[in-house]
C-alpha positions in Angstrom: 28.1 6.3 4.1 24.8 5.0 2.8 22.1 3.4 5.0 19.3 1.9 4.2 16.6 0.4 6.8 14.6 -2.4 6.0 11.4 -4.1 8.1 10.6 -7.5 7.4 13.7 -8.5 5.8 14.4 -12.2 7.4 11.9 -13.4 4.5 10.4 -12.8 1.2 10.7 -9.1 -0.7 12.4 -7.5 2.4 15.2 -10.2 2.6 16.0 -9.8 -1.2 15.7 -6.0 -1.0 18.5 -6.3 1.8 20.3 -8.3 -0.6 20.1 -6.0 -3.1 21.0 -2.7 -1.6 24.1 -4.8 0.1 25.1 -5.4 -3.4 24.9 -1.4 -4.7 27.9 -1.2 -1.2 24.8 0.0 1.0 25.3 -0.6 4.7 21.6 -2.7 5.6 20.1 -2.3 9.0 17.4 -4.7 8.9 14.7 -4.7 11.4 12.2 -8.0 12.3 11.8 -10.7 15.5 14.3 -12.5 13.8 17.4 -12.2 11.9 18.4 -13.3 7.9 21.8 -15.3 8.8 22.5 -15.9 4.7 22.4 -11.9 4.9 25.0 -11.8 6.9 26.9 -13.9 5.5 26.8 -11.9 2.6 27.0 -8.5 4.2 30.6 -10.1 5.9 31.8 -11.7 2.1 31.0 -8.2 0.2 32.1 -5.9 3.1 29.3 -4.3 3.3 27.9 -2.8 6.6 25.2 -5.1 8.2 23.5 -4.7 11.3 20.2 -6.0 12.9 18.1 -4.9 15.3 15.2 -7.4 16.9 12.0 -5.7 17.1 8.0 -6.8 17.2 6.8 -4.2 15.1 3.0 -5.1 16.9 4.4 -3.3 19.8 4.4 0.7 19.6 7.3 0.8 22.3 9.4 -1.3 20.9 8.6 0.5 17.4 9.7 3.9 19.0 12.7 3.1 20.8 14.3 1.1 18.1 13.8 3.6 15.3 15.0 6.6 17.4 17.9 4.9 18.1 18.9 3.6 14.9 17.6 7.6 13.7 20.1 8.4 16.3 23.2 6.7 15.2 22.8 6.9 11.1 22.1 10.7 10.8 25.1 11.6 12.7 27.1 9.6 10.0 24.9 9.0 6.4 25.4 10.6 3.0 22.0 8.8 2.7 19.6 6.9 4.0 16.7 4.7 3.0 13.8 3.6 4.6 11.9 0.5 3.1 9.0 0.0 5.5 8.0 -3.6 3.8 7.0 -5.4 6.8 3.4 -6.3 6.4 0.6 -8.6 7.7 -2.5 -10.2 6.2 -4.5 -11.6 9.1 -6.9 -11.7 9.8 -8.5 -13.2 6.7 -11.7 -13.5 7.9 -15.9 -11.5 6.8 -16.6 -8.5 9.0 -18.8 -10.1 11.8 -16.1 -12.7 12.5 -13.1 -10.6 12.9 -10.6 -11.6 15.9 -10.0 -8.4 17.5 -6.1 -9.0 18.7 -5.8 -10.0 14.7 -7.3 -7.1 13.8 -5.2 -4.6 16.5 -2.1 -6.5 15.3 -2.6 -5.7 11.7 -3.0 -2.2 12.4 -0.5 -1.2 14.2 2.0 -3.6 11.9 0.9 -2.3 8.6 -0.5 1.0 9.1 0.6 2.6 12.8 4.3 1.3 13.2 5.0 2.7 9.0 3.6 5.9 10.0 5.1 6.4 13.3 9.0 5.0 11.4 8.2 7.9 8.7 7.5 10.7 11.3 10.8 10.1 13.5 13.1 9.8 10.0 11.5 12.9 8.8 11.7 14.4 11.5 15.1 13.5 12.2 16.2 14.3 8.6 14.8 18.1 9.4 16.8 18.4 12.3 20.1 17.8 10.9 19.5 19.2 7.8 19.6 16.1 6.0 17.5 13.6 3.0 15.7 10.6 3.5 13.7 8.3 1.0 11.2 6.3 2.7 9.3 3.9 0.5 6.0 2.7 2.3 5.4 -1.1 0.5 1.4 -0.8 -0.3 -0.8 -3.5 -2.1 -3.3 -3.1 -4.7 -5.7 -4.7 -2.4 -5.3 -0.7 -0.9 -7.5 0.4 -4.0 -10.5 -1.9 -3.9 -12.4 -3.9 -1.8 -11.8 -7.8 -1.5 -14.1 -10.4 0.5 -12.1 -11.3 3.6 -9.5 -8.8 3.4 -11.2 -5.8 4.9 -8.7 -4.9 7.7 -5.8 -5.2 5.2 -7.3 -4.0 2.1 -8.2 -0.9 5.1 -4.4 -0.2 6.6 -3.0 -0.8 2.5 -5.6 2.5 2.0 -4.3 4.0 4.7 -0.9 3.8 3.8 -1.7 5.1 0.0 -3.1 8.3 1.7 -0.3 9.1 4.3 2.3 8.8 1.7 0.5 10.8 -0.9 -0.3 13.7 2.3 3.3 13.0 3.4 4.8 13.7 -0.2 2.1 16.9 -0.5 3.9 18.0 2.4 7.2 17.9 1.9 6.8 19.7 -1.7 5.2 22.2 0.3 7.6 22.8 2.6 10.5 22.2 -0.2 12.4 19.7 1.8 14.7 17.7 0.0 13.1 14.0 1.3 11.0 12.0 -0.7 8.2 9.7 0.5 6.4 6.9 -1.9 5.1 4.2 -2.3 5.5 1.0 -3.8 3.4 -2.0 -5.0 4.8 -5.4 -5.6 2.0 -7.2 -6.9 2.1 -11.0 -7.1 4.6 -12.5 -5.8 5.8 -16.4 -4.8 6.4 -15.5 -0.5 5.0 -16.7 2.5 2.0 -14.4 2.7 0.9 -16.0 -0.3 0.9 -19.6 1.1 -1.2 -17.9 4.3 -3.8 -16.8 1.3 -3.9 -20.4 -0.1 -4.7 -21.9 3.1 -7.8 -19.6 3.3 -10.9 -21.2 3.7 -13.5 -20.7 1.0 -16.2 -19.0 3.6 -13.7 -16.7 5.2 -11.7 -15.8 1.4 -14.4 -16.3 -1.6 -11.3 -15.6 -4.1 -8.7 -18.0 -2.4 -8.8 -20.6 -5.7 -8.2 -18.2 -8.2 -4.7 -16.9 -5.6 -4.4 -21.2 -5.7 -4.8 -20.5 -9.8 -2.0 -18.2 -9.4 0.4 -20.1 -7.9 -0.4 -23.7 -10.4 -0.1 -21.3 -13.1 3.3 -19.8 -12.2 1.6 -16.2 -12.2 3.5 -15.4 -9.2 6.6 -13.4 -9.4 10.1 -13.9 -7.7 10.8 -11.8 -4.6 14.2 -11.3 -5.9 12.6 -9.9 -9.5 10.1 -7.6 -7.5 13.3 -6.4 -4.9 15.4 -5.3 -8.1 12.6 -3.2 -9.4 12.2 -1.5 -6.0 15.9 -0.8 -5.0 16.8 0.7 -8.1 13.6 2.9 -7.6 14.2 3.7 -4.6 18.4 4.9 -5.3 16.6 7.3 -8.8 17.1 10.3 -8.4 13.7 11.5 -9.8 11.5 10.1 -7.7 7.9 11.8 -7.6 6.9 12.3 -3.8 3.7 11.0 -2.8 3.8 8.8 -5.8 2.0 5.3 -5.7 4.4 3.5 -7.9 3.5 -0.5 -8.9 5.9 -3.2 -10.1 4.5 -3.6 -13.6 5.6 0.0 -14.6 8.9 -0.9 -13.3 9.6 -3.6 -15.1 
């Protein structure tokens, strides 16, 4: 059987991800506070497996015990499994100086600390019983410059970038059969995006040209972006450590 394991996927890119692998026959264990009932529904029409697992990704506990227990059950069972660690934050939008500390601790341990820690246990867990695992890390572009207002997640998106290209170093080193990338979805129409809009001018100087973007219909679909990523993430030829971004994709 196939697994795949999906953060964030009640909403936006990790919801139509979930979709999308429960389409290819993939048995989805998704992973957020709360749970996609429309991706149930579907899991139950197509017969796909489907099974959810609430979890605060802020916490490291909770991080760590849910992951070794899914790790647990799928690697005594899967012909495959695939990690999507998509769950991400953007608060606090905010200039250095006026930073909410519990926003920034949040962001770090959502984006950067919980990805990292999900990575080590499926790698880990993939060496032990001798099997392969594909994690894709979901990074921004906002990882590889420096935007006014975004400095803790333009810092965790770098962050990610660099684990995933040590990670993949790694694991051609060693000559393991996992892969570890990562993947950037550019623009798209989700809910983060409505949380940049409603930026304030002094704490985001860029927030009317990401208004521009969404007047102007720049933004893609989450479903469009989703495709792109699934089918890179079932290739066969994937590049480890790779940074790979939606507009190569497609």
């Amino acid at each position: 059987m196939k697994y795949a394991i999906i953060t964030g996927a009640s909403r936006g890119l990790g919801a139509s991800a979930a979709q999308k692998m429960v389409s290819e026959g993939i048995h989805v264990i998704t992973v957020s506070r709360s749970e996609n009932h429309s991706l149930k529904q579907a899991a139950e029409q197509s017969g796909a497996g489907y099974t959810h697992h609430s979890c605060d990704l802020s916490s490291e506990d909770q991080v760590l015990s849910v992951f070794a227990a899914i790790a647990d059950d799928v690697f005594t069972k899967a012909e495959a499994v695939y990690v999507i660690n998509n769950a991400g934050i953007i608060e606090p939008i905010d200039v250095a100086g006026e930073l909410d500390a519990s926003l920034v601790q949040k962001n770090i341990q959502v984006n950067l600390t919980a990805p990292i820690l999900i990575s080590n246990l499926f790698l880990q867990k993939a060496k032990e019983t001798g099997s392969k695992v594909v994690i894709a890390n979901v990074t921004s572009g906002a990882g590889e410059r420096p935007i006014q207002g975004w400095s803790i997640y333009c810092s965790t998106k770098a962050a990610v970038n660099m684990f995933t290209m040590t990670a993949g170093l790694e694991l051609e080193n060693s000559e393991s059969s996992s892969k570890v990338i990562a993947f950037s979805p550019g623009l798209m129409d989700t809910d983060m995006q409505m949380t940049i809009r409603s930026s304030s001018q002094e704490a985001f100087a860029d927030v009317d040209t990401f208004r521009n973007y969404k007047e102007s219909g720049s933004l893609r679909s989450p479903d469009t972006v989703a495709g792109a990523l699934v089918n890179l993430v079932l290739a066969n030829d994937l590049e480890n450590g790779k940074i790979y971004k939606v507009n190569d994709l497609l």
